[in-house]
C-alpha positions as CSV (number, residue, x, y, z in Angstrom):
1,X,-24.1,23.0,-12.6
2,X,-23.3,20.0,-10.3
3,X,-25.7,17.2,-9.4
4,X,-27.0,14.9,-7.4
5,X,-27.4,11.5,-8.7
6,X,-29.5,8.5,-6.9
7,X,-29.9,5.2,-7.4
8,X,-31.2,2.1,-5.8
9,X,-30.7,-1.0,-6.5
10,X,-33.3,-3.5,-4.7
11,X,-32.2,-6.7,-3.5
12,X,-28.5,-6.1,-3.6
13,X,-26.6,-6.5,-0.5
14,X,-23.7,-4.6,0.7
15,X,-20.9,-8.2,-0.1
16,X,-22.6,-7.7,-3.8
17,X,-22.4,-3.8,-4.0
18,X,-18.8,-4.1,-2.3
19,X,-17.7,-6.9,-4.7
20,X,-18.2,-4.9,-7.3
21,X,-17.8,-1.4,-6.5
22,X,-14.4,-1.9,-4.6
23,X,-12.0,-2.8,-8.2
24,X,-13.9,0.5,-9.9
25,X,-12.8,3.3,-6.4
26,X,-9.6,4.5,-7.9
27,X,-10.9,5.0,-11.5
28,X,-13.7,6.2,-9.8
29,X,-11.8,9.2,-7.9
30,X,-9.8,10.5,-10.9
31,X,-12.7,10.3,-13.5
32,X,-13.3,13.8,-15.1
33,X,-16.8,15.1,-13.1
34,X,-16.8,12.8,-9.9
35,X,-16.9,15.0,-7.0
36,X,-18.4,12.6,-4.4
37,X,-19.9,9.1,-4.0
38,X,-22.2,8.0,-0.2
39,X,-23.7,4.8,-0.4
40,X,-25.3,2.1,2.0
41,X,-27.8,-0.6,2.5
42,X,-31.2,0.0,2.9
43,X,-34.4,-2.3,4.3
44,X,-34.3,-3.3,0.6
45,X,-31.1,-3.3,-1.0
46,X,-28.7,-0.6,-1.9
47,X,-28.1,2.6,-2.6
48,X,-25.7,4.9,-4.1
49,X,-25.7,9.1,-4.1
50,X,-23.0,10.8,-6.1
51,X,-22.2,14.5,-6.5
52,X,-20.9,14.9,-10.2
53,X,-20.1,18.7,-12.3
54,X,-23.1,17.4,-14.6
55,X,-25.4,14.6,-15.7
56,X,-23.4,14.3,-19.0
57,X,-20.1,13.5,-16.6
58,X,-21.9,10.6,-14.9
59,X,-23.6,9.6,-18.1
60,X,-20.2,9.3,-19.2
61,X,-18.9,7.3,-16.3
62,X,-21.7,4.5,-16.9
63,X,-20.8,4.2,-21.0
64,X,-17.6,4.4,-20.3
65,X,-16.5,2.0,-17.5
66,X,-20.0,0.3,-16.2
67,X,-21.0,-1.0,-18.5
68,X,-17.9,-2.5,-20.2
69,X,-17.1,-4.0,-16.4
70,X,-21.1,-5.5,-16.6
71,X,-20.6,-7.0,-20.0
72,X,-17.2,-8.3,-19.0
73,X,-18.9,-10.2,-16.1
74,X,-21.4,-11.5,-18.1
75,X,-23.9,-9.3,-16.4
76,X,-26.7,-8.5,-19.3
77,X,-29.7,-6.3,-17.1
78,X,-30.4,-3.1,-17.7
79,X,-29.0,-0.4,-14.5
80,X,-32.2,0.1,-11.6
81,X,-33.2,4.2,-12.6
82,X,-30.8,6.7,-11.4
83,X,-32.9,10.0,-10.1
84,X,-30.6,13.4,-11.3
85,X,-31.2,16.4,-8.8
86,X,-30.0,19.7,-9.7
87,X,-27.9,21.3,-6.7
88,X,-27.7,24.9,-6.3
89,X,-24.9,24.6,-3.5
90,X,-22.3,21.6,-2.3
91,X,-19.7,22.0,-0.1
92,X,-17.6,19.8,2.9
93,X,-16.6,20.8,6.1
């Protein structure tokens, strides 16, 4: 069953989230689950909502590629929570 995944991250602005968002889009795209990623600032930072095939694909995903980019970059804090929502339907125009 696909799901919704949401995540803020307070105090990050859009040149941070862009910075390092922007070198992960391709892999992004082709990794096995994505379906879709919508993201923008907020009165307090940023957020991120993804459609994935399960939880398990984007745990995957953050193992996988975040973490080893946040290590890489010396970056040693723990994710802000990620909220999963169950969908019953998705679908684009």
């Amino acid at each position: 069953m696909a799901i919704l995944m949401r995540q803020e991250a307070p105090g990050m602005t859009t040149d941070q989230f862009e910075a390092s968002f922007a070198p992960l889009l391709e892999q992004l795209k082709s990794f096995p689950g994505f379906i879709a990623n919508a993201s923008g600032s907020t009165s307090g930072g940023y957020q991120v909502t993804e459609v994935w095939e399960s939880q398990e694909a984007h745990e995957r995903w953050v193992r996988e590629v975040i973490m080893p980019t946040m290590r890489r970059a010396g970056l040693d804090q723990p994710l802000p929570p990620v909220q999963y929502l169950s969908l019953d339907r998705f679908f684009t125009r």
